[in-house]
N, C-alpha and C positions, 0 to 999 in steps of 0.2 A: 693341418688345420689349426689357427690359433685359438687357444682359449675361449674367445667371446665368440668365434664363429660355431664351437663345439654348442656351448652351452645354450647359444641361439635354437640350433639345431636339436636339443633334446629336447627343449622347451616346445618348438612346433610337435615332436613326437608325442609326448605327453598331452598338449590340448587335443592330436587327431585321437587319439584313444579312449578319451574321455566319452563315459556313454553317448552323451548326446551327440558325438559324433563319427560313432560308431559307424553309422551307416552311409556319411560320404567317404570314409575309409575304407569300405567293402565296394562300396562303388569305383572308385581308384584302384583297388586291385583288381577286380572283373577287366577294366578297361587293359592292365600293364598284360594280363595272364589271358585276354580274349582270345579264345582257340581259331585256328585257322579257317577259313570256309570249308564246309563242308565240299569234297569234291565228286564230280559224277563218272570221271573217267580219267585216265592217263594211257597215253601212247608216246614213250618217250620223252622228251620233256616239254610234250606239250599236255596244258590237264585242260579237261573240260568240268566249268562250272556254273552255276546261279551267280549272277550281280548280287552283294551285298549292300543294300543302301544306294541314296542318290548319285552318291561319287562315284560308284563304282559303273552305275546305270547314266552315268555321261561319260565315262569312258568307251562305253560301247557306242553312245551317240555320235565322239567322236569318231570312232571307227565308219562308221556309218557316214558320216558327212565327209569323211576321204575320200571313199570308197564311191558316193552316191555323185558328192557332189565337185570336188577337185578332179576326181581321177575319170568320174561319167559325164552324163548330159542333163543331169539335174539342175532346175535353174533356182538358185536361192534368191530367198528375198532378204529384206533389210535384218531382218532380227536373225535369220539364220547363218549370214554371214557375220553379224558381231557375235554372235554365239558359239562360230563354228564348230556347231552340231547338230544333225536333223533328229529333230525333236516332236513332238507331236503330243495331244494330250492320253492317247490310249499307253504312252509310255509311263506315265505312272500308275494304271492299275496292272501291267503286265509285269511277269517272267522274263530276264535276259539273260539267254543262253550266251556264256563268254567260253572264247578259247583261247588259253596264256600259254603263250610262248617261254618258260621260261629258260633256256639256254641263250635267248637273245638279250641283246645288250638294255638295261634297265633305262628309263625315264630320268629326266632331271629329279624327280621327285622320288626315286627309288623301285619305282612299281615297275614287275616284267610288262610288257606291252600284249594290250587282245589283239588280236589276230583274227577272230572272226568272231561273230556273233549270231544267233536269231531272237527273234519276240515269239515268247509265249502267250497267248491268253485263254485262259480258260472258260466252257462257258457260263459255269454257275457266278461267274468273274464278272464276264460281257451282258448278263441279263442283270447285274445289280448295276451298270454303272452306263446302262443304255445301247447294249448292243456289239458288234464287233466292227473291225475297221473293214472286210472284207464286203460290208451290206454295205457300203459307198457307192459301190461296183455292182455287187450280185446281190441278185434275188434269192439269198438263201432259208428265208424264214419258212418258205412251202417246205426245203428239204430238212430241215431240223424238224419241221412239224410231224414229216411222214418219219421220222425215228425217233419219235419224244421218249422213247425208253434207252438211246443209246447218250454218251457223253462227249460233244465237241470238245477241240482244239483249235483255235487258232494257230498257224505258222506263218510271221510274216518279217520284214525289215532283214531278210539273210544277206549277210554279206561276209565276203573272206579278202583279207589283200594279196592282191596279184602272186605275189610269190610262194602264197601257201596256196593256190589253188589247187590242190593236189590230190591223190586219193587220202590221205592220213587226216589230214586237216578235214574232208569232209566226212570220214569214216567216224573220226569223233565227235562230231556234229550227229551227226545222226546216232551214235551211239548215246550222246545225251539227254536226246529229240527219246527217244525209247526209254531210256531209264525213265525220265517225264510221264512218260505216256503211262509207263509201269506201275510208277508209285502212285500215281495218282487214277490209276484205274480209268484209260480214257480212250475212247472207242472210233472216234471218226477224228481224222484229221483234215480241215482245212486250209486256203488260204492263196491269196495272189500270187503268182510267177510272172515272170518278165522276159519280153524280149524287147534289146535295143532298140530304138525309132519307135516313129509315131505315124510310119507308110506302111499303111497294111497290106497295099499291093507289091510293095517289096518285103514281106513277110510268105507272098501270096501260097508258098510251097510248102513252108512247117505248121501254116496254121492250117491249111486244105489235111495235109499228114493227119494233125492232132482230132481235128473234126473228123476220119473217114476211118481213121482206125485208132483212134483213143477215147473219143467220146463214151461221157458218164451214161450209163443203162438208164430206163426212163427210174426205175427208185432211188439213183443217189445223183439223178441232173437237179443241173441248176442254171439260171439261165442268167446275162446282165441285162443289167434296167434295161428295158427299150429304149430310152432317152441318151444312154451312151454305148447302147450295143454297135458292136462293128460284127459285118457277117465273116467268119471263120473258111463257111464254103465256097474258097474263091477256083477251083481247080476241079475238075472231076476225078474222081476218086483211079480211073483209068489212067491217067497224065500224069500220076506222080509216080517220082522214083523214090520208095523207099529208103535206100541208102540214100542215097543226097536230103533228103528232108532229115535226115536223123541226122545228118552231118550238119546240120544248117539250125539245130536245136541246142537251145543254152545250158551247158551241162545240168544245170539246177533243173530244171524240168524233163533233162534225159535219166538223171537219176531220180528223180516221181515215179516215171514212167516204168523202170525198172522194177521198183521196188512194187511198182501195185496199181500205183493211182492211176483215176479218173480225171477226162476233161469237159469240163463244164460246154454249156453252150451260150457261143458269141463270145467276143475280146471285148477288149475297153482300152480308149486312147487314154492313157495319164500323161497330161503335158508338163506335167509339175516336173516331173520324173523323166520325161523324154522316152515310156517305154508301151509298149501294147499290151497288156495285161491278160493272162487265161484263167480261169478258176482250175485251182487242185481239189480233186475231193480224193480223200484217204481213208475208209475203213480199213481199222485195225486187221478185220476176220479177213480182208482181201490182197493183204502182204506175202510177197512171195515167201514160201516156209523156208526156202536157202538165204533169206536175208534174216529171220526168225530164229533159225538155228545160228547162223554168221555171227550176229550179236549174243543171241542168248534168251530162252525167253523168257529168264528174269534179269535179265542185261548186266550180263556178267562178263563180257568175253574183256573190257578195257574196264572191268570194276579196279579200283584202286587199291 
């Protein structure tokens, strides 16, 4: 370093040090020394955690617009494809659940790549800021009304890519879905599932299945609006075969079903989406205890 460039240089040290600039100098080291996200889980090198910030909360969007809209039968419109990202406005007062990949090869920009995602929202969240996204579809307000002492969750926007779809990748997913649930003391789980198409008579078999041996008990039903309900009971309860309907069910809601949940009554076409939609209802107290014990039931089995 030459002399003038030295002497430059101490001279910037000296004015940042001076009181009055004390404090965008402690500002600038917070920023060089900021601690890593907090994490909710690891399996491998994959970690499950909360989006930091707007960046971090289009990166899942991105994931999402692959997933939803390149790789499915989501139809984008003009601002989504220059965007490309499916975006919405309940994404900025939500939770997004991220899954990084980090043993995969990084981004132009340094960052390991998510790998799968869900949206959080919580309710004391959804009643400041008008509601949840899942009342578009269902009539849930009767069923929050009949448990006004327990505390919603919303689950919605899940998506994984293709090649993680696998037990690990959803194991931490849900392992982070429960640390969530934990910290935050939250008692009923919500929210839309999906199956492809928008032919409910070519659905006629898993949604007859979900309606004749899944259906929510009359205290945790919910039902969709009349104005986009499609009826579920397309089969007599007699006609169906079991194994084949649970074969013909979308992992995502075979693993609900597993774990506990409830099926709401009646579908809903989403043509945005290209998918038929079911309500999940998820009380906490109605989780299988082998999936309770499996994670932990202070969600500790993939604690970091």
């Amino acid at each position: 370093m030459q002399n003038g460039e030295l002497a430059r240089s101490t001279q910037r040290l000296i004015q940042m040090l001076r009181p009055e600039h004390v404090g965008t100098a402690a500002q600038a080291a917070m920023t060089w020394f900021k601690p890593p996200p907090a994490t909710l889980g690891r399996l491998g090198a994959l970690e499950v955690r909360l989006a930091e910030g707007k960046r971090e909360v289009k990166r899942a969007q991105k994931l999402r617009y692959r997933v939803f809209y390149k790789d499915g039968s989501a139809i984008a419109d003009a601002a989504t494809l220059l965007a490309r990202r499916d975006k919405d406005a309940f994404d900025r007062i939500c939770d997004h659940l991220m899954v990084i990949d980090h043993a995969a090869k990084p981004s132009m920009s340094g960052k390991q790549p998510v790998v799968g995602t869900y949206r959080l929202l919580r309710q004391e969240v959804a009643e400041r800021n008008g509601g949840f996204y899942t009342e578009s579809e269902f009539d849930i307000a009767s069923l929050i009304d009949r448990h006004a002492g327990l505390r919603f969750l919303e689950l919605g926007r899940s998506c994984v890519l293709p090649r993680y779809r696998n037990k690990r990748t959803v194991e931490l997913l849900w392992h982070g879905i429960w640390t969530y649930v934990r910290r935050h003391r939250l008692d009923v789980m919500i929210g839309c599932a999906s199956f492809e198409g928008t032919d409910p008579d070519r659905l006629a078999l898993p949604l007859s299945f979900l309606h004749h041996y899944a259906r929510a008990p009359e205290a945790w039903r919910a039902s969709a609006h009349p104005s986009r309900r499609v009826e579920m009971n397309r089969m007599a309860k007699e006609a169906i075969n079991p194994k084949a309907a649970l074969h013909e069910l979308p992992p995502l809601i075979k693993g609900y079903l597993r774990l506990g949940a409830f099926i709401g009554d009646g579908a809903v076409i989403d043509h945005q989406f290209g998918t038929t939609d079911v309500l999940i209802v998820m009380p906490v107290s109605a989780i299988s205890a082998r999936y309770i014990e499996h994670f932990g039931v202070d969600a500790t089995r993939h604690a970091a």
